[in-house]
Every structure is written in structure tokens, then in C-alpha cells.
C-alpha positions as CSV (number, residue, x, y, z in Angstrom):
1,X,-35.4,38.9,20.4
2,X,-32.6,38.5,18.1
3,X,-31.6,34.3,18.0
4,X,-28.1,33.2,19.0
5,X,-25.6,31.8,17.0
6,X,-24.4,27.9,18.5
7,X,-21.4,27.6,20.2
8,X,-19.6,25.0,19.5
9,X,-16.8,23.5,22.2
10,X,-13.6,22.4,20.8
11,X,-12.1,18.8,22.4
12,X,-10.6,19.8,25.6
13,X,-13.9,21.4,26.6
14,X,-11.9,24.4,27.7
15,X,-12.8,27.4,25.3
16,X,-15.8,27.5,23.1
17,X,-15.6,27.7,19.7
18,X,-17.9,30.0,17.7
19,X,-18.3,28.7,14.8
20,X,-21.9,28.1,12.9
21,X,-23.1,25.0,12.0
22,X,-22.8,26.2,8.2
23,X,-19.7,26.8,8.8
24,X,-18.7,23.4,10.4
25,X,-20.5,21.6,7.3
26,X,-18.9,23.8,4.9
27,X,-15.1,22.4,7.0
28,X,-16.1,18.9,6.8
29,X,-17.4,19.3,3.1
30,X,-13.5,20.3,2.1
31,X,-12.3,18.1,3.8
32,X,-13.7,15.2,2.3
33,X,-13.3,17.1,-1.2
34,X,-9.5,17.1,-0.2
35,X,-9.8,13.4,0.8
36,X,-11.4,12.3,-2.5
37,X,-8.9,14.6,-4.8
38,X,-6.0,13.0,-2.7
39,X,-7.0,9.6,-4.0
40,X,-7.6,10.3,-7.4
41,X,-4.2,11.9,-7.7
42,X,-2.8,8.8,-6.6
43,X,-5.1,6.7,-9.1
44,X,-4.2,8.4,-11.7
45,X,-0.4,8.8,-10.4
46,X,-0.6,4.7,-10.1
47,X,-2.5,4.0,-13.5
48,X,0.3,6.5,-15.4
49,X,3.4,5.1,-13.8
50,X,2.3,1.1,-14.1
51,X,1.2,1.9,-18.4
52,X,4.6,3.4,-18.7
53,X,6.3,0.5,-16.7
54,X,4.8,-1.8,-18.7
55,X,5.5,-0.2,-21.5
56,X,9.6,-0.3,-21.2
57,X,9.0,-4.1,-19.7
58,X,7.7,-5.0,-23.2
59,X,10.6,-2.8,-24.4
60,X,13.5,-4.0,-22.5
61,X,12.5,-7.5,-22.9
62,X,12.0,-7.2,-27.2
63,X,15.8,-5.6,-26.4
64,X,17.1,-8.8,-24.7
65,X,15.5,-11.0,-27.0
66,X,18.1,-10.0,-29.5
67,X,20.5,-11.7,-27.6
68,X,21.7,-14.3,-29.6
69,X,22.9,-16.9,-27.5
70,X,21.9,-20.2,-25.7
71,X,24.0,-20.8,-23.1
72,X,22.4,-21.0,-19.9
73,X,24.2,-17.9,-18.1
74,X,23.5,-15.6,-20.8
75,X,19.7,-16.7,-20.9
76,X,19.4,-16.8,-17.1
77,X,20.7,-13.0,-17.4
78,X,18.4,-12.6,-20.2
79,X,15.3,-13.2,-18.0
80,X,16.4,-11.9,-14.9
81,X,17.9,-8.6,-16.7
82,X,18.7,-6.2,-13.2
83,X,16.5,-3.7,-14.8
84,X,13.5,-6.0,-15.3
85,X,14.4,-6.8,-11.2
86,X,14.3,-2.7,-10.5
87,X,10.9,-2.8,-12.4
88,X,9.6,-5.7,-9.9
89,X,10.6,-4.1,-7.0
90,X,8.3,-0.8,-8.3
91,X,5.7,-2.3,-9.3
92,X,5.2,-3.8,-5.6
93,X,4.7,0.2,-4.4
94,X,2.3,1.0,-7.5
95,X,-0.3,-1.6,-6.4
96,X,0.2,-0.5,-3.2
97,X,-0.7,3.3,-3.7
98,X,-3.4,2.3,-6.2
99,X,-5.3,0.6,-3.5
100,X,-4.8,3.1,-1.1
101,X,-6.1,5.3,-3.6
102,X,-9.2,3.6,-4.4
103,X,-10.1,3.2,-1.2
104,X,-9.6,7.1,-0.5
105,X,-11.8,8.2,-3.7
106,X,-14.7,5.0,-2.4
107,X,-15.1,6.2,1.5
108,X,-14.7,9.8,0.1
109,X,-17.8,9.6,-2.0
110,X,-19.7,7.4,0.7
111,X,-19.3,10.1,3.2
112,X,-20.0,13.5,0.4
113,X,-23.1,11.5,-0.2
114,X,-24.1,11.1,3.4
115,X,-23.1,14.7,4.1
116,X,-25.4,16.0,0.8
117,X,-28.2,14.7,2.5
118,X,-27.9,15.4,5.6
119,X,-27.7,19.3,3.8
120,X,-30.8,18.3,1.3
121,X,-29.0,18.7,-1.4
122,X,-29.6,15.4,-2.6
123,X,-32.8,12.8,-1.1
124,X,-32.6,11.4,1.5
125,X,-32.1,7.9,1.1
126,X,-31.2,7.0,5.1
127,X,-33.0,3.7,6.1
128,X,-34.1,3.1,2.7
129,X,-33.2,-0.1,0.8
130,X,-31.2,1.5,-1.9
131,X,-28.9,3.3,0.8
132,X,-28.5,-0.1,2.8
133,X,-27.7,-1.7,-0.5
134,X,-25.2,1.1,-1.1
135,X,-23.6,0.5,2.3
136,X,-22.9,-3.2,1.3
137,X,-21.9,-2.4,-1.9
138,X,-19.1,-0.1,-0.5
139,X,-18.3,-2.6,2.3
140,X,-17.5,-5.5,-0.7
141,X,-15.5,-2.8,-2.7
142,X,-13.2,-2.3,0.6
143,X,-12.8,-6.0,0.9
144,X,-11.9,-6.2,-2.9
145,X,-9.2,-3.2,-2.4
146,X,-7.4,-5.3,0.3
147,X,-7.5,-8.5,-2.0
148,X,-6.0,-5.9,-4.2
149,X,-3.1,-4.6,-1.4
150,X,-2.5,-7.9,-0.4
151,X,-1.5,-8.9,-3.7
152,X,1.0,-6.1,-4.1
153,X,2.8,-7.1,-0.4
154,X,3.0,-10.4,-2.1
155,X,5.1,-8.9,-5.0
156,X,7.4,-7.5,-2.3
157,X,8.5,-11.3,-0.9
158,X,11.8,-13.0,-3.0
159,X,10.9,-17.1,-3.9
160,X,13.6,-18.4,-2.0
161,X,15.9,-21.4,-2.9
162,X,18.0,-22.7,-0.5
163,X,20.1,-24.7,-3.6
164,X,21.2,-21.7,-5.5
165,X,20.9,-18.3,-2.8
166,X,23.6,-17.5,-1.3
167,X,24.7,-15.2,1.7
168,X,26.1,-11.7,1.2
169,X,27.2,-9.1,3.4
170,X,25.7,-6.0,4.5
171,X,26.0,-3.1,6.6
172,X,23.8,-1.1,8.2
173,X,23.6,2.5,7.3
174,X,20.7,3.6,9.3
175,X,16.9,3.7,9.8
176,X,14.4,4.8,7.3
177,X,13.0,8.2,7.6
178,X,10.1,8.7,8.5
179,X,9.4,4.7,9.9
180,X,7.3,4.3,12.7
181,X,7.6,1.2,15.4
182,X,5.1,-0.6,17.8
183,X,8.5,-1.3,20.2
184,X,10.3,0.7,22.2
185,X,14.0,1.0,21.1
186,X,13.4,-0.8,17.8
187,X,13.8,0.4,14.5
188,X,13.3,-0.5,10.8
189,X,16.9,-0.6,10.0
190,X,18.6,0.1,5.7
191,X,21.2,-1.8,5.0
192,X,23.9,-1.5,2.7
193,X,25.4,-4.5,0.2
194,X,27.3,-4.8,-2.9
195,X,25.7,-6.6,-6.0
196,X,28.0,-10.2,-6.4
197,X,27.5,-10.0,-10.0
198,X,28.4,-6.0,-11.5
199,X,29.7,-4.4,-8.0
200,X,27.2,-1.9,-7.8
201,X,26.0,-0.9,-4.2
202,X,22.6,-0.8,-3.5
203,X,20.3,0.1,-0.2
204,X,17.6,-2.4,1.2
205,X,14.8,-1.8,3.4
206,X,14.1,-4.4,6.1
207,X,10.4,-5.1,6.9
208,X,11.0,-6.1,10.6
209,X,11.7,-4.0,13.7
210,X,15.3,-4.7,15.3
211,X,16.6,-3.4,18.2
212,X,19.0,-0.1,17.9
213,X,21.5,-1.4,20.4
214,X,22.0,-5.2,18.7
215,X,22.3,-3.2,15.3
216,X,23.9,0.1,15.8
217,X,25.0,2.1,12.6
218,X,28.1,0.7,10.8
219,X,27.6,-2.9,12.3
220,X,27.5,-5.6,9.8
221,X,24.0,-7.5,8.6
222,X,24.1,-10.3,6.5
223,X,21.7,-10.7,4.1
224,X,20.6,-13.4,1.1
225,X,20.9,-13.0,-2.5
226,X,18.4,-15.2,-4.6
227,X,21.1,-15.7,-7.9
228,X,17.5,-16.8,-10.0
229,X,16.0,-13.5,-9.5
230,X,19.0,-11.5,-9.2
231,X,17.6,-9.9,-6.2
232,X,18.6,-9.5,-2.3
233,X,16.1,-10.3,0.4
234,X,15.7,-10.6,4.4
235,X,14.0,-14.1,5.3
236,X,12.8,-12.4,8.7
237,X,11.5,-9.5,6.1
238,X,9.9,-12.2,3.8
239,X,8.1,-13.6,6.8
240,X,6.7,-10.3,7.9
241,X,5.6,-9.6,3.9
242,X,4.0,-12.9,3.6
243,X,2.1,-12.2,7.3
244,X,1.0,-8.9,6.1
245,X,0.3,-10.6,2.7
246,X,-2.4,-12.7,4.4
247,X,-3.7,-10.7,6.9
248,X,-5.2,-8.7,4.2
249,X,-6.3,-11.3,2.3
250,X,-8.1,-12.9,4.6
251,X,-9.6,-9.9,5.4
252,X,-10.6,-8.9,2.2
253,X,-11.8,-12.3,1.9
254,X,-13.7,-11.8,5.2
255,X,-15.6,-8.4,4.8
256,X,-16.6,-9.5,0.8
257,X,-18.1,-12.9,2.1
258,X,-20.1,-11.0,4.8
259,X,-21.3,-8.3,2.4
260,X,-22.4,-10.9,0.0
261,X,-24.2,-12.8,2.5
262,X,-25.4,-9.2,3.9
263,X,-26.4,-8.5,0.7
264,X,-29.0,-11.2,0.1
265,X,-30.2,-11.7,3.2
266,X,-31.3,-7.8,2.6
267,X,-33.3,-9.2,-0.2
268,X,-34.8,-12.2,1.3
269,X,-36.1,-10.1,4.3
């Protein structure tokens, strides 16, 4: 009697699916494959980009130390060169995509191993020690990652002064593309100012939801410029930065303490 193949029901239960268990393993396999090859394109996308920014920091700044002069001004321009602030505000994204990255290429290869035993391809290690140590071990690398994120939302906050900043005004040109809210009729607004110092217009990106109706396109927003770091900022923004900042700190700091602790207790018992 000639063995049938398993039918496998999609999730609305409505019409099956046939589709072999090979099959299905050979899906998930690719997609993981996809998952991992995701991250490392944005490790190595990260790594490049950050060892070239660096590399025209170092340039920029060997530049502006030929700047003979010792008034104040000049050497408060000197150190707070708008191209050195344009490099800042990148470097805040590359941390950002680096972690997300790593953490991509680490639960990738967590779950290829588990699916490479499940398939004997490698042994199986489930419910050994090794494998629970592995677990951990992943577990603290997560927690590290966030330590890692955290510190790049940290790069996105401006050190504010209320003795030198001053208020500037802006005008909102839209909502960012793509931007997704938790509220109803609220919407991560860009706004649109004029740099005090060389004229040049510019776009910024809040960080907090704001309602479409209080801020419809073309009405004004003001925001603050910080004249030490020649930058603009949103102190509502700042605050949702430094919240996000440590959230995942903490819970970096969290999940690493509990694997530690995880850890040895695995070795005590």
C-alpha cells in the first residue's frame, strides 16, 4: 500500500497545504540562511562605513588643526567643524545597524544549529550540558548587543545648555516615510530650519509622536540650537532618546546578569 505524503494546513485552517516535511525544512533552512546573510551584510556594511568615517575624522581634524589662530570663535569652530557634527549624527545610525546586525548573524546561527540537528546533520546536543551552556552563552551575547544599541541612541541625544542654546525656528514639512505610530492620529513629524551660523537649510527628524491636527504641514515648530555643538535638537526628542537609551540598557544589563548567574548555577548543579 503505497504511503501518503503529510498534509500540512496553512493558518486559517481552510485549505490544506501539500507540502512534505522535506520540503518545509528545506523553506525554513533558507530562510534562516537569508536571515544570517542579512546580518552579515549589515556587519560588514557597518564595520566599512564607521573605518572610513573614522578615517576622514582623523583627516578633517589634522585639516583644522592648521588653523592658526587662538581666538576663542575660531577654535570653538575648530572643534565643532559642521562636518565633524554631520559625522556625529552618522555615526549614531552605524552603531545602530551594527547591533541589529549582530544580533541577526547570533539568533541566525542559534536556530541553523538547532534545525541541523533536528535533520542529523550535526549531534544532537538537546538537553546536553554543552547545548544549555550554548543557550546562555547566546542569551549574554543578546544582552551585550543591546548594551551595544543603547549606546548608539545615546549618541543620538544633544548635551543641552541652557546658558548658551538658543531657540530657532522651524517648520514642518511633513512626516517621515515609512514611520510607524502606537497612536491614533499621531505622527513622527520632519521639520524644516535654517542654520543661524552659514544659512544653510537642513531637515530634522523628531523622535516623538505629535498629533497631525496640532501640527499640520507648513505650521511653524520651534526648535533649539546647542551653539557648543553646532547642532539642532528637540528636548521632547532628547527625552524619548535618553528613555530608549536606558530601556536597553537596563535590559542588556538585565538578561547578561541573569545569564551569568544562569551560567554558574549550571555548573554548581
Amino acid at each position: 500500500m503505497e504511503k501518503k505524503a503529510h498534509i500540512y494546513y496553512n493558518k486559517e485552517n481552510i485549505l490544506p497545504d501539500r507540502t512534505t516535511r522535506g520540503e518545509l525544512q528545506m523553506m525554513q533552512m533558507l530562510k534562516i540562511m537569508f536571515i544570517i546573510l542579512v546580518g552579515i551584510g549589515m556587519l560588514i556594511m557597518g564595520i566599512y562605513t564607521f573605518i572610513r568615517l573614522k578615517k576622514r575624522r582623523r583627516e578633517l581634524k589634522r585639516l583644522l588643526d592648521n588653523i592658526a589662530s587662538g581666538s576663542t570663535v575660531d577654535q570653538l569652530l575648530k572643534e565643532n567643524h559642521p562636518k565633524l557634527s554631520a559625522m556625529d549624527e552618522k555615526e549614531k545610525y552605524i552603531y545602530i545597524i551594527m547591533g541589529l546586525g549582530a544580533g541577526f548573524v547570533l539568533f541566525g546561527a542559534f536556530f541553523m544549529a538547532q534545525e541541523l540537528m533536528e535533520r542529523n546533520v550535526i549531534p544532537d546536543m538537546t538537553g546536553t550540558t554543552g547545548w544549555m551552556l550554548v543557550q546562555r552563552l547566546v542569551a549574554f551575547a543578546f544582552g551585550i548587543i543591546l548594551l551595544f544599541i543603547g549606546s548608539g541612541m545615546k549618541k543620538k541625544q544633544v548635551k543641552e545648555n541652557d546658558y548658551m542654546d538658543m531657540m530657532i525656528p522651524g517648520k514642518v514639512v511633513g512626516e517621515v516615510p515609512g514611520a510607524k505610530t502606537l497612536t491614533p492620529g499621531k505622527a513622527i513629524l520632519m521639520i524644516q530650519y535654517t542654520d543661524p551660523y552659514d544659512g544653510s537649510v537642513h531637515n530634522y527628524q523628531l523622535a516623538q509622536e505629535l498629533s497631525r491636527k496640532k501640527h499640520p504641514v507648513g505650521s511653524e515648530y520651534p526648535l533649539y540650537y546647542s551653539r557648543e555643538q553646532r547642532k539642532v535638537y528637540d528636548p521632547g526628542s532628547n527625552k524619548v532618546n535618553r528613555k530608549t537609551e536606558l530601556f536597553l540598557k537596563w535590559l542588556g544589563i538585565i538578561i547578561c546578569l541573569v545569564s551569568v548567574l544562569s551560567i554558574v548555577m549550571l555548573f554548581i548543579m
